[in-house]
N, C-alpha and C positions, 0 to 999 in steps of 0.2 A: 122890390126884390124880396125876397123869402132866403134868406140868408141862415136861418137858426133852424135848426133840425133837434127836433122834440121828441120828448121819451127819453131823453138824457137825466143825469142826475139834476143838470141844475136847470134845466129848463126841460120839465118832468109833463104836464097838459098842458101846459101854456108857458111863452114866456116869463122867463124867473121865478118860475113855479121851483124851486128848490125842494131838494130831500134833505136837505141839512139833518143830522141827529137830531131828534127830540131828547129832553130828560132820558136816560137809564133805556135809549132805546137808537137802534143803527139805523138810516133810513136808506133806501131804494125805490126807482122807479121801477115798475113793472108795468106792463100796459097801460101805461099811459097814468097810471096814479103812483102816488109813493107811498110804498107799505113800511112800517115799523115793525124792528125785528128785538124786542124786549131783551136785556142783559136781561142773562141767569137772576133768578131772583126776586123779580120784578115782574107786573102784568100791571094791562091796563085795565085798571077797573072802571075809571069814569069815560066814557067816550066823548066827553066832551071837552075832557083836559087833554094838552099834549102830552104824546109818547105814554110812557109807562111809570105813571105817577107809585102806585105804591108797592109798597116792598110787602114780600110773601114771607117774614117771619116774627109776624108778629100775632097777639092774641086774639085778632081783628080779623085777619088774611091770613091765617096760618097755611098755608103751600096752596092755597086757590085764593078767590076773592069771597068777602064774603065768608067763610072758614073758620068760626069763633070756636075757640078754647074756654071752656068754663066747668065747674066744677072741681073733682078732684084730678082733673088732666087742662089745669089754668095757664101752663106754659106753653109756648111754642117752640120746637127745637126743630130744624132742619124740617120744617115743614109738615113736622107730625106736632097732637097735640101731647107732652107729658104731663107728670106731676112732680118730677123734679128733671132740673137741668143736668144733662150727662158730661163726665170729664170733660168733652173736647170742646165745649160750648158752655165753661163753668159759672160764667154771670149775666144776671139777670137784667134787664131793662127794659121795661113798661110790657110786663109779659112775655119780654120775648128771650127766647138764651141764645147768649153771644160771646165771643171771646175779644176781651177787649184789647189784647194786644193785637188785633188782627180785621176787626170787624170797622170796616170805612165810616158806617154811619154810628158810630160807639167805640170812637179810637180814643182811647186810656181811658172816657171815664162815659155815663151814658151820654145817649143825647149829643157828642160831640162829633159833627159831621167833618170828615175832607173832602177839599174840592175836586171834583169830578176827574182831573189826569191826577190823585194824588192814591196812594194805597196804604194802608196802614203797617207801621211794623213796630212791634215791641211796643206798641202802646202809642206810636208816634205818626202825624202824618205827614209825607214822604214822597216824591222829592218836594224841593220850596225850588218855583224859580225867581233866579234873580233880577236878571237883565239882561241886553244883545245887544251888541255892537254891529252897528250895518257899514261896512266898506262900498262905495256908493262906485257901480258899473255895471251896464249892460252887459259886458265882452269879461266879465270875470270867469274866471272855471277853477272854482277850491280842488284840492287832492286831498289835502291829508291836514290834520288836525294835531297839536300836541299839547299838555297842559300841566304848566311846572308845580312845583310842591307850594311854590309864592303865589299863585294864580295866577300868574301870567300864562298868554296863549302864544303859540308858533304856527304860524299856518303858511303852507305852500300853496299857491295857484298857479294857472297858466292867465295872459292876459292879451289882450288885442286893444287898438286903437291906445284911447287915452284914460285912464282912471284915478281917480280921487283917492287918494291909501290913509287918507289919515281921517278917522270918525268923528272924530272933534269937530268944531268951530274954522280951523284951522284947515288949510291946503296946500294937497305933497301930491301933486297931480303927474303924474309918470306917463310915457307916451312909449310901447313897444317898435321896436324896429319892423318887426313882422308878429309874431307871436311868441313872445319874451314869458321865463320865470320869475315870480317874486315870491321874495318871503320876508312876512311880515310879524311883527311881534310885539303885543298891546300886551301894556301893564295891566296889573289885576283892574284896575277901575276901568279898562274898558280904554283908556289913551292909549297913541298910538306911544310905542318905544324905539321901534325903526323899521323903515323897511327896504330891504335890497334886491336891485332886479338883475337879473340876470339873463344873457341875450346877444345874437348878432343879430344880423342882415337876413336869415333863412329861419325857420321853425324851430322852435324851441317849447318843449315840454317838460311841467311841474310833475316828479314821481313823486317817493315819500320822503317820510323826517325821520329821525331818532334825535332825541336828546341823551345827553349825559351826564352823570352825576354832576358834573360842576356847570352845566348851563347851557354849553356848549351845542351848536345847531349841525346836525348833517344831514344833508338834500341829497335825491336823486334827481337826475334830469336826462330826456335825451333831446339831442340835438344835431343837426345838418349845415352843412359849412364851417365855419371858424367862427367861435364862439369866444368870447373876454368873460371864463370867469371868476373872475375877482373885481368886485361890483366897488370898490376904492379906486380914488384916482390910476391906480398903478393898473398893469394888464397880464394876466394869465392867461393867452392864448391857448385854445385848442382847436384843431381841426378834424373834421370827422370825414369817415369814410361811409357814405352811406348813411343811415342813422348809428349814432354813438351814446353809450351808457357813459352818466359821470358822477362822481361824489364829489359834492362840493361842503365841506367844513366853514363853518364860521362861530366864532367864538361870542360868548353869552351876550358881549353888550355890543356884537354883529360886524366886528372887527373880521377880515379875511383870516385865515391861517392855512389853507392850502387846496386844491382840487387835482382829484385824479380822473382820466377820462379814456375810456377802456377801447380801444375801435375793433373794429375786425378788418381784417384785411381782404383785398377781394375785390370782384365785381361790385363799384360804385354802388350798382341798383340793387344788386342780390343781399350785399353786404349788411348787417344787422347786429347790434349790439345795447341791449337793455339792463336795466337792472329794478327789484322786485322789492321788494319790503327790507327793510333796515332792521336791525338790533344793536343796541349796544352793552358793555359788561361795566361793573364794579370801576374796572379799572381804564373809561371811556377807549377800549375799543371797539371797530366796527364790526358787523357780520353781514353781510350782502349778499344774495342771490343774483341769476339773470339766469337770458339766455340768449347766445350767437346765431349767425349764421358765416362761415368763410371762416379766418384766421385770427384767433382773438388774440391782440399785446395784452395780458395780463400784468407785467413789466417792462420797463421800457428800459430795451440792451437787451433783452433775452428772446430766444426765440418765440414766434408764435404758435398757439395750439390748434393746428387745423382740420376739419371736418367737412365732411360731404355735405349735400345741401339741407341736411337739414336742421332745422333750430337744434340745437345743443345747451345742456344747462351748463350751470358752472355756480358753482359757491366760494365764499375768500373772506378772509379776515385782514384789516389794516390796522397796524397799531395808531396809538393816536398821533401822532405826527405823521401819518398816512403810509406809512412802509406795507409794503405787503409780508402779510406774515405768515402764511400757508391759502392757500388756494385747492379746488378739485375740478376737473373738467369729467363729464359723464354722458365719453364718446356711445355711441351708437342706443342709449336708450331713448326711448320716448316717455320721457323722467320731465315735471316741471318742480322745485321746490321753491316755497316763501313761508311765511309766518314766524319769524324765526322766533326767537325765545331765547336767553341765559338764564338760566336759574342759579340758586346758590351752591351748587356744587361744580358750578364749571361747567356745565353739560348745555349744548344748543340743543336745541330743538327745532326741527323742519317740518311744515305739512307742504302735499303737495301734490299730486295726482301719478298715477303710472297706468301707462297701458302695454302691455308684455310684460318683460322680464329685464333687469338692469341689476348689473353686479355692481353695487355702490362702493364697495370696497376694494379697486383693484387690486388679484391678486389673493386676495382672500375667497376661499372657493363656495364659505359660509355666509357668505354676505349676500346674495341673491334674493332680490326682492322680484316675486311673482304678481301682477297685476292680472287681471283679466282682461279678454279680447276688443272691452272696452274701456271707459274711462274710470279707473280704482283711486280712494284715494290714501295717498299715504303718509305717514309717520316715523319720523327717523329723528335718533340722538346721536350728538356727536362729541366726541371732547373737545371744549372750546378753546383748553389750550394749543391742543397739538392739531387737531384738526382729523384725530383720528375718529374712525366706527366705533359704536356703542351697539345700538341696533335699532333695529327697523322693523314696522308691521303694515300691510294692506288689507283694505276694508274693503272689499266690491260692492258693500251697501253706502257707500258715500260717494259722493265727486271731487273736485279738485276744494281742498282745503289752501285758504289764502288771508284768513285772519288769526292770529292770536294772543291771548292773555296771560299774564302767567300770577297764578293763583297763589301767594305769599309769598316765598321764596322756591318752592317747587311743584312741579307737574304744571298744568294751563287747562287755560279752554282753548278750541282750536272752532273755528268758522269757515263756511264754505259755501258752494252750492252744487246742484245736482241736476237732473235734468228736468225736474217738478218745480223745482223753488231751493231754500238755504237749510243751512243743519249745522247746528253746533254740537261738538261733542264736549266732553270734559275727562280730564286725564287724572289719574293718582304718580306719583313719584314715579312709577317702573313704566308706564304709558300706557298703563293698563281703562281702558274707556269705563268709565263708574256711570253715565249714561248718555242717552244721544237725544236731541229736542232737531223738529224736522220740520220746517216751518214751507207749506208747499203753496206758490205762490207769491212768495215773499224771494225781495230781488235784497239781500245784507249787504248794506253798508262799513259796518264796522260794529267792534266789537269790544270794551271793557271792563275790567275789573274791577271791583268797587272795595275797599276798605272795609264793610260791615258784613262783606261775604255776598256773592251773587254775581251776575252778571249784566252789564248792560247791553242791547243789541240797538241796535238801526239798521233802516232800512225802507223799501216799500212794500205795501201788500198791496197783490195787484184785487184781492175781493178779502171779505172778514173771513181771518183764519183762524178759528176756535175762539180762544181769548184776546186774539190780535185784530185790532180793528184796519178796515182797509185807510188807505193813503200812507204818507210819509210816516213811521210812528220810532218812537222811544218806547222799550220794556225795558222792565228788569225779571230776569229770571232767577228763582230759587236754587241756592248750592247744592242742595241736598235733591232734588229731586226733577230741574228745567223747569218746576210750573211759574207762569207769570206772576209775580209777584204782583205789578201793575205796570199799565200801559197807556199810552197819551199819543193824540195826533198832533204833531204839528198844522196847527191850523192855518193852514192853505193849501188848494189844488194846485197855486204855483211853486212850492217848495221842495225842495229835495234835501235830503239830508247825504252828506257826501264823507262827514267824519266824524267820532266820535272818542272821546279820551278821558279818562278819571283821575285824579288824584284825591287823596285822604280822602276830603269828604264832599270834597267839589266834582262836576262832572260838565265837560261844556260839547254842544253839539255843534255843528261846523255845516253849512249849506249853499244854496242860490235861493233867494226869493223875489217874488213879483212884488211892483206897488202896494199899498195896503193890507200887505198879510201881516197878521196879528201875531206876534211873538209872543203873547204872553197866554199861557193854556188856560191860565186861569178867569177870576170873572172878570178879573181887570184888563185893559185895552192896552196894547204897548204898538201901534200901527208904521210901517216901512213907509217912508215918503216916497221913494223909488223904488227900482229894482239894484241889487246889487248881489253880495255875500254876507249872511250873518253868522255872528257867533254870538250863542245865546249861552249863560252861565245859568246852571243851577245848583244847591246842596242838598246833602242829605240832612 
């Protein structure tokens, strides 16, 4: 049998002929051989060493190979030779000028190299990983990822058949009824601290998380038939109509405290009701998006809100003992919002896509948000007390915005994608965009904030996008300007990265990987004995 089909990356002329990266170089198959494609920086001078052994700034290889500096022009600066080092490149090392708060192969002092995904900053190199916990299952699917001030991690999935939840030594082997939610929650060392599934007899799906100041877990899920959830002996039935949004609360050390579950009324089949990204305030309440299709209970005793057939958003706030506390329905636009955000003036924040024209405001004649005749995306604040307009702008250079961060206590990043690939933009306090980073070809996973100023992304690049190396990767981008500060591949082609979350100075990435993929970026070996979900910790 001839089974393997060649010219691929990892079986390039021959089988297992791999283009693995060389040193400081990308590799590809191209007819049938694998070319190296040198980082910035960097050329191959020897052809008999792999990739692209030396670097171009120095007194030796000043910006060519071969390219010596000597005399009264003995330095090497950005590729030319001077005579003195210039501000932006003010010290010196072994002929070459470099700035050592920044330079990977001369990070704080000369001579001090970081490892290959690491980047230098402020003199330091950055990130360190830690460790990863592997929850051991074929039939896993992560959502969403969250990561407490203590280290500890919360993570949603959906799950099939039977799986192993506890990482340890130890086994909490759970068996879905059909395709059940869990959510699990491993103390900072990587032990499991509980985990709860949630589930009937018919499909059931993992949405997002939010946590809240005091610990506390909120999930979304949707669900078909009659669903128990409250995952303790006791039972909170719900039944759905069609598929159904629900928020299900659970308290810090995973105790029940209430689920609300939103249906739409209506044609069994037609009937549709979801809900989108989470936020929560200061004062642990919720802020929820979706969208229907038929007659939504927002309330139960009150009427429902109903619409023609087509999907319908809706946004709502629940205080923390789950009351509805204002809600919007936003009949007849072709309107989607998520990404929500509070910041510390009370003000939400929405991204979100619009195609026409939708009066967000009903009633207010100044509230008209204009999209274009395709897909725009858009930006609205709201007051998170009362649930009132602030205001709102559309971008026809973006697509639908569906991630975001919120940048100290105000303005965010906001994440998206478009019809090329992803785009994060960045907001000042009035929503005003300070700049847009557009990353084409790249499928965003997620998107956070980091404590020392920046941003993290994940995701996939489907080929090498500037400074972004293709497969599954972790960046960090620059606050000031979206340049990559540095970036790293999860190393395997069976990995995906599906979430990602920060706290202070910790930051943990959230996935599916295959047997033997290697978690650790660095030169050490950290290898999956199966296939399962990993949560891999690193710091700054």
């Amino acid at each position: 049998w001839c089974e393997t089909v060649l010219g691929t990356f990892d079986n390039c002329a021959r089988c297992g002929d791999s283009c693995d990266d060389a040193p400081h170089a990308v590799g590809r198959c191209q007819d049938a051989h694998c070319h190296y494609e040198c980082d910035t920086g960097f050329a191959d001078c020897d052809a008999a060493a792999a990739g692209c052994e030396r670097p171009l700034n120095t007194a030796h290889d000043c910006g060519a190979c071969g390219k010596t500096c000597s005399g009264d022009r003995a330095l090497c600066s950005d590729g030319e030779c001077v005579a003195a080092c210039p501000a932006a490149l003010p010290n010196e090392c072994d002929g070459a000028c470099v700035d050592l708060q920044t330079d990977v192969r001369h990070c704080g002092v000369c001579a001090t190299s970081c490892e290959a995904y690491q980047g230098c900053e402020d003199g330091a190199c950055t990130p360190h990983y830690v460790s990863t916990t592997l929850i051991e299952g074929s039939e896993l699917m992560p959502r969403t990822v969250a990561l407490t001030a203590d280290g500890a991690v919360v993570l949603a999935m959906s799950f099939n058949g039977t799986a192993d939840f506890d990482p340890g030594p130890g086994k909490d082997q759970r068996t879905s009824q059909s395709q059940d939610m869990a959510i699990e929650k491993l103390n900072a060392d990587g032990s499991q601290a509980w985990t709860r599934v949630l589930g009937g007899a018919d499909y059931d799906e993992a949405g997002e998380l939010a946590l809240t100041p005091s610990g506390a877990v909120l999930a979304s899920l949707v669900f078909r038939g009659t669903v128990d959830l409250d995952p303790s002996a006791s039972v909170d039935s719900h039944t759905a109509i069609g598929n159904t949004g629900a928020i299900v609360r659970l308290e810090a050390d995973g105790s029940f405290a209430w689920a609300r579950s939103f249906p739409a009324n209506g044609d069994p089949v037609a009937a549709i009701s979801w809900l989108g990204a989470l936020a929560t305030d200061a004062a642990g309440a919720l802020y929820a998006t979706g969208q229907f299709r038929g007659a939504l209970q927002l309330e139960p005793g009150k009427p429902a809100v109903a619409t023609a057939d087509q999907l319908t958003t809706f946004m709502l706030k629940l205080t923390p003992d789950g009351a509805l506390a204002w809600s919007h329905v936003f009949i007849g636009c072709d309107l989607t919002l998520g990404a929500p955000l509070v910041d510390a003036n009370n003000e939400l924040w929405l991204g979100g896509s619009l195609t026409g024209t939708c009066r967000v405001d009903p009633g207010n004649v100044g509230s008209d948000l204009v999209g274009s005749l395709n897909l725009s995306g858009v930006l609205t604040r709201w007051n998170a007390l009362t649930g009132a307009y602030v205001s709102g702008s559309v971008d026809g250079e973006l697509g639908n915005i569906f991630e975001s961060a919120l940048v100290g206590n105000n303005a965010g990043y906001f994440g998206g994608g478009f019809a090329k690939g992803s785009f994060v933009i960045k907001t000042d306090p009035l929503g005003t965009k300070a700049w847009t980073w557009q990353g084409p070809d790249i499928d965003l996973a997620g998107i956070a904030a980091v404590a020392k100023n920046g941003l993290l992304i994940g995701g996939q690049a489907r080929r090498t996008a500037g400074p972004l190396p293709e497969g599954t990767f972790i960046a960090k981008l620059a606050p000031a300007s979206s340049d990559p500060r540095w970036s790293f591949v999860v190393p395997s082609r069976d990995s995906s990265v599906t979430g990602i979350d920060a706290n202070g100075t910790q930051f943990v990435i959230a996935g599916t990987s295959g047997s033997g993929t290697d978690f650790d970026p660095g030169k050490s070996v950290e290898s999956s004995p199966t296939d399962g979900v990993f949560i891999s910790r690193y710091t700054f």
